[in-house]
Structure formats: C-alpha cells, structure tokens
C-alpha positions, -999 to +999 in steps of 0.1 A: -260-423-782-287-425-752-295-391-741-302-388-704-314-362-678-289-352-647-306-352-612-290-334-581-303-319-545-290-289-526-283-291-490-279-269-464-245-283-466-241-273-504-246-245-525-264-241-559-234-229-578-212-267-560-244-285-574-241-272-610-203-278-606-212-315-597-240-318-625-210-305-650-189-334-641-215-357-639-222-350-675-186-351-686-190-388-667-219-395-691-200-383-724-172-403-712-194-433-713-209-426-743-245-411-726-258-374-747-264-347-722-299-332-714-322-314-694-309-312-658-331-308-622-324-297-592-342-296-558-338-280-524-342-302-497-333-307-460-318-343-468-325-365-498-355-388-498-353-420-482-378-430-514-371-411-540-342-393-532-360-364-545-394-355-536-426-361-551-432-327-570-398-333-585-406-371-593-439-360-615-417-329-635-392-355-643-417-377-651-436-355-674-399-344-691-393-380-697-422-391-711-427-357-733-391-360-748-386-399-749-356-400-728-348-435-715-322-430-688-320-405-658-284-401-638-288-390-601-256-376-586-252-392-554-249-430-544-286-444-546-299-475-527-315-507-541-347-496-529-346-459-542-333-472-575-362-501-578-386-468-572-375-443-595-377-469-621-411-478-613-423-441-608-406-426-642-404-457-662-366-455-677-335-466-666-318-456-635-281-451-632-262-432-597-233-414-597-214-445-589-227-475-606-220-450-636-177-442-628-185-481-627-191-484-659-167-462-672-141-483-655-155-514-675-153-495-705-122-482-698-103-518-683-081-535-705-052-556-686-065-584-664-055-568-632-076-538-641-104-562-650-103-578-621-105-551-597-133-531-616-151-568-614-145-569-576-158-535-570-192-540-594-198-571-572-192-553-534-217-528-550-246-549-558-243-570-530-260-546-507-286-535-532-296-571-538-328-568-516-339-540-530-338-556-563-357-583-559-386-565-534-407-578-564-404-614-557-413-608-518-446-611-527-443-646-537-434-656-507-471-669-492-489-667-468-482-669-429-451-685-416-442-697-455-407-684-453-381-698-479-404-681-513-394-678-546-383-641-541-358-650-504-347-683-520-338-663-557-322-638-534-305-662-511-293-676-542-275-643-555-262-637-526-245-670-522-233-666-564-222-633-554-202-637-520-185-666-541-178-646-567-158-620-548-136-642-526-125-659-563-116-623-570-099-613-544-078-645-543-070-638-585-064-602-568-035-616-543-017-633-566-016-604-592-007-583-563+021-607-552+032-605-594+028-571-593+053-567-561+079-587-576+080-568-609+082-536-582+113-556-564+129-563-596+137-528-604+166-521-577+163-492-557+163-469-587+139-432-570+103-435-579+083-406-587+045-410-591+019-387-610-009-380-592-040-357-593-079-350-601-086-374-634-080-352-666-058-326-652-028-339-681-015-364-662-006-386-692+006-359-711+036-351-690+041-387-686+048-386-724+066-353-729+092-368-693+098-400-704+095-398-747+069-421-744+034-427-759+009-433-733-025-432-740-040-395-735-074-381-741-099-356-729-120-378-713-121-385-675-100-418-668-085-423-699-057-446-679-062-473-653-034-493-655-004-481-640+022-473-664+058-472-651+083-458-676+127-455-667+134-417-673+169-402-677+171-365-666+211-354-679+229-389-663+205-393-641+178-422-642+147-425-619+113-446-627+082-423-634+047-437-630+013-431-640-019-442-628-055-437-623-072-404-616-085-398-587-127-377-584-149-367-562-173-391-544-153-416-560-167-448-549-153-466-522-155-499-537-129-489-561-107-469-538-103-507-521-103-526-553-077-507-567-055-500-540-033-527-556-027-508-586-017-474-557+006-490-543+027-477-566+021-443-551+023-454-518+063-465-525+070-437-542+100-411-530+081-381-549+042-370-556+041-350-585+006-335-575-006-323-609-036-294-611-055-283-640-056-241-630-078-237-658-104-257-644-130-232-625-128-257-588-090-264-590-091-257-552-118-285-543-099-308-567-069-305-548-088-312-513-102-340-531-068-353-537-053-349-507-078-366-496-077-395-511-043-396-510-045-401-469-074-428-477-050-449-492-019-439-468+004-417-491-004-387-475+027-379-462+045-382-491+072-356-503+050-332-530+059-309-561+023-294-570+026-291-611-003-262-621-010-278-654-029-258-684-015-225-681-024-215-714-061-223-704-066-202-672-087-172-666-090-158-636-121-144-622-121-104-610-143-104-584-170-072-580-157-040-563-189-050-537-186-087-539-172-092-498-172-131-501-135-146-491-113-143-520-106-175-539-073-186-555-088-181-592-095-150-583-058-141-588-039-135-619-012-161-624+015-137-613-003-135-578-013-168-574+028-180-576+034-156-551+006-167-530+014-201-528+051-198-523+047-177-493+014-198-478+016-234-490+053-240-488+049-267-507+071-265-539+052-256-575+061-249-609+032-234-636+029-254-668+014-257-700+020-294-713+004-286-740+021-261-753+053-275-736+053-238-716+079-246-684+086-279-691+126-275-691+124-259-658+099-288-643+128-314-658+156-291-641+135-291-608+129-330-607+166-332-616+178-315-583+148-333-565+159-370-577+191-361-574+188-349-534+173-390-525+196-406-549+223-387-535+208-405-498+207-438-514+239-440-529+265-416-512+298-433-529+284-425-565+294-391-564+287-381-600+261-358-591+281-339-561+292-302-570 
C-alpha cells in the first residue's frame, strides 16, 4: 500500500473539530482505495491559497515530513485547481491527489457494469478538462518568442482539448442510449410501488437491502461499496413492491458525478417511498443527514415521501455533555430513548431505530413498510381489495 499524508485548512467558516471530522473521512476515502494513512496537517487561514492552497510555512513542514519519511503521495481535502496541483507537485516533489480526483478513483475501482463505467468515465473527463491548462503551464514556455503563437505547449493543449471534448460527447451519446435502456427496463415492470434506499455512503444501506428482499447484494465496510443500482421484487405478507439500492451519497461529493450519475438516480427520483437510512453511531449523523437532503433536492427528489431508518443501534453512544458546557445541545447528545421522542414530536417525519446487524427492529421496519406500501397500492389499485380491513 502507498502511505500518504492528509492536508486540510480551517476557515472562519469551519471549526477544528468539522476539519478533523473531514480529515477522518478523507482517510477512510484513502483506505477505500487502497492508500495507508499518515501524518495529517492542518492550517488556519482566511481562505485557501490561490497557489498552494496552503501557505508557505505549511508547504516547507510538509515538505520536510515528506522527504524525512519517504512518503510519495499527499491528499488535500478540498477540490484543487490544475495550477495549485502542478505547484504542490513541484514544491514537495510527490504525487498530488484532491479530495475529488480521489472519490474519482474509488469510483473507477469500484465500477463494474458498463453504465457505471461509463458515467465514472464521463465525469473523470468534465474534471480534467478545466485543469488542462494548468497541466501543461510547462510547455508554455516553448511557445517562442513575440507574436509566435500556435507552440508546442498551446498546440499539445489544443490538442487535448479537442481529444477530450470528443471524448465526452461519445459518452454522453453511449449515456442516452443506456438511459433510454435503462427506462424501458423501468416501464417494463407495471406500476408495481417503488421504494428506494437512500442515505450517507456506509450507513448499511445494502445490508437491509439483503435482510428485505432475501437477497445477496454486495455489502462491505468500505465507502461506496455499490454503484449500480440494484432493484430487487419484495413481498411483505401478499404484498409485493420493488426495493432499490443505489449509490451513496458524501459530502463535497463532486459535481461531475452528481450529473454523471443522475441516470443511475432516476430510480430515486420515481420512487413512491425514501427510505432515508442513518448510521446513529456515526459521531456527525446530523451533518450526514443535511448532506443528504441535500443532495437529494440537487437531483429533484426532495419532496419525496420519507421513513428516516436510524441504522447501527447496537453501535451508538451518546455523548453527555459537561454540567458547564452551554454550547446548543446536539442530537447525540441524547440517549436513544430521548432522541425517539425528540424526533417524533420535532421532525414529524416518520422513524424506526435499527440494528441490521443484529437484525434489532427489523420485523417492525417490515410491518411499517407493509402499511406504507400498502396505503399507495391501495391508491393505485382501489378494486383489489385484499388489503382493506
């Protein structure tokens, strides 16, 4: 395995504590794509360097870490431009990777149907493309003299550019068609109800997939262990309805994938039900859930009928805050007992506390999505009257 460091600023917008949070995750990123953890550094600044992203005492500690520990590869946490990637590299000497260009590669790792493929092709190609001319600054010297425009470093990057722009219409027409195939197979399965999995990636997803349906999808502690959409028929007493599950969703995810993908969403944009699932073990469950939500109005399912699944029951501890701590008390900083009562009387959204792992609540989640299903399918079809009391 490469071992890396983890680079991060704090803003007046952010706190210390949200940037160690984010350097967590971005870790778990790297282990997911098969990077060793190391040393991390942070920096307080007013904004991030429009060089550098971090400043020039910072640049010469990592430097010195790097060099002193033979680490080839350094991970920054935010979205880095062309030109602040093509510096780093020259002023510590390793490999440069951003917080995006590395979900990137997870995806690429993580593809394995052509539609997923495809779309994590698309959106590696809409990133580059704006970084190109800070990847070939090297070549503008070449260019000559005085009114010698047309060099070797414009006409090699004239060149990409064309290869590129080419590149991504060809994917995006492959992308129509497999959306028009993907529609039809959507079509093709009558107007059974369509409930759709959704939440922060690694929050268990799969694993209720698998215990609902009696399935096997692929599960594993490790952020976006499914891309693909997998849509299975489930039968709840005599009462069928088609369960999906797709693609985690993060924060900062990169918006080159939030478009190349929303083929593979629309399956939660036509579904009848959100299951929003949370991990309440995790220590942020409350950003995760903004996070979510918002992404779920980025790609215009945000208005869709939700049943909030608090997943990893058997997990969570909450935090007892200090007799003289007066900050604004947090949701973990309830016991599970409170927390139900909490959201029942402020969210008024409907919830139900599981452990899918230890299969804790799981006959009253089925008996909930039961009456759920059962309320729409009662709507669609009011002459079968198998379900009415």
């Amino acid at each position: 395995m490469d071992k890396a460091v983890f680079v991060s600023i704090i803003t007046p917008d952010s706190t210390e504590n949200q940037a160690n949070e984010y350097l967590d995750e971005l870790e778990f990123l790297a282990t997911t794509a098969g990077i060793d953890g190391g040393k991390r550094f942070t920096q307080r600044v007013e904004k991030p360097n429009s060089r550098t992203y971090v400043g020039e005492g910072k640049i010469e500690e990592i430097k010195e870490y790097i060099s002193d520990n033979e680490i080839h590869l350094a991970i920054f946490d935010d979205e880095l431009t062309g030109a602040q990637v093509r510096n780093l590299e020259k002023e510590l000497g390793c490999e440069i990777l951003d917080r995006t260009s590395l979900i990137l590669d997870i995806f690429a790792l993580r593809a394995q149907t052509a539609s997923a493929k495809t779309q994590v092709e698309l959106a590696r190609y809409q990133y580059i493309l704006p970084r190109l001319t800070g990847m070939w600054s090297h070549l503008e010297r070449q260019r000559g003299g005085r009114g010698t425009r047309g060099g070797a470093g414009e006409k090699q990057l004239e060149t990409d550019r064309r290869v590129i722009l080419d590149r991504i219409s060809l994917l995006k027409e492959h992308l129509k068609k497999i959306d028009k195939q993907m529609a039809v197979q959507r079509g093709n399965r009558g107007g059974l109800v369509r409930v759709s999995l959704v939440g922060y990636t690694n929050v268990g997803k799969s694993t209720i997939m698998n215990l609902l349906s009696k399935s096997n999808v692929f599960a594993e502690n490790k952020l976006f262990a499914t891309l693909d959409t997998t849509v299975r028929k489930v039968v709840i007493e005599n009462l069928p309805f088609l369960l999906s599950d797709t693609v985690g969703f993060i924060r900062k995810l990169p918006h080159q994938l939030v478009e190349s993908f929303k083929s593979t969403l629309d399956e939660v944009r036509e579904a009848d039900i959100l299951l929003h699932v949370v991990d309440i073990s995790h220590p942020n469950f409350e950003e995760q859930i903004k996070v979510v939500k918002q992404t779920l109005e980025e790609i215009g399912a945000g208005n869709k009928p939700t049943f909030v699944i608090f997943n990893k029951i058997d997990a969570y501890k909450f935090i007892k805050k200090d007799e003289f701590d007066l900050s604004p008390n947090k949701l973990n900083n309830m016991n599970l007992s409170q927390l139900e009562s909490y959201w029942k009387s402020k969210e008024k959204i409907p919830a139900i506390f599981i452990s899918a792992k230890d299969k804790i609540g799981i006959d009253k989640l089925r008996n909930d999505l039961y009456k759920m299903v059962g309320e729409i399918h009662k709507g669609r079809y009011p002459f079968n009257n198998f379900l009415w009391e």
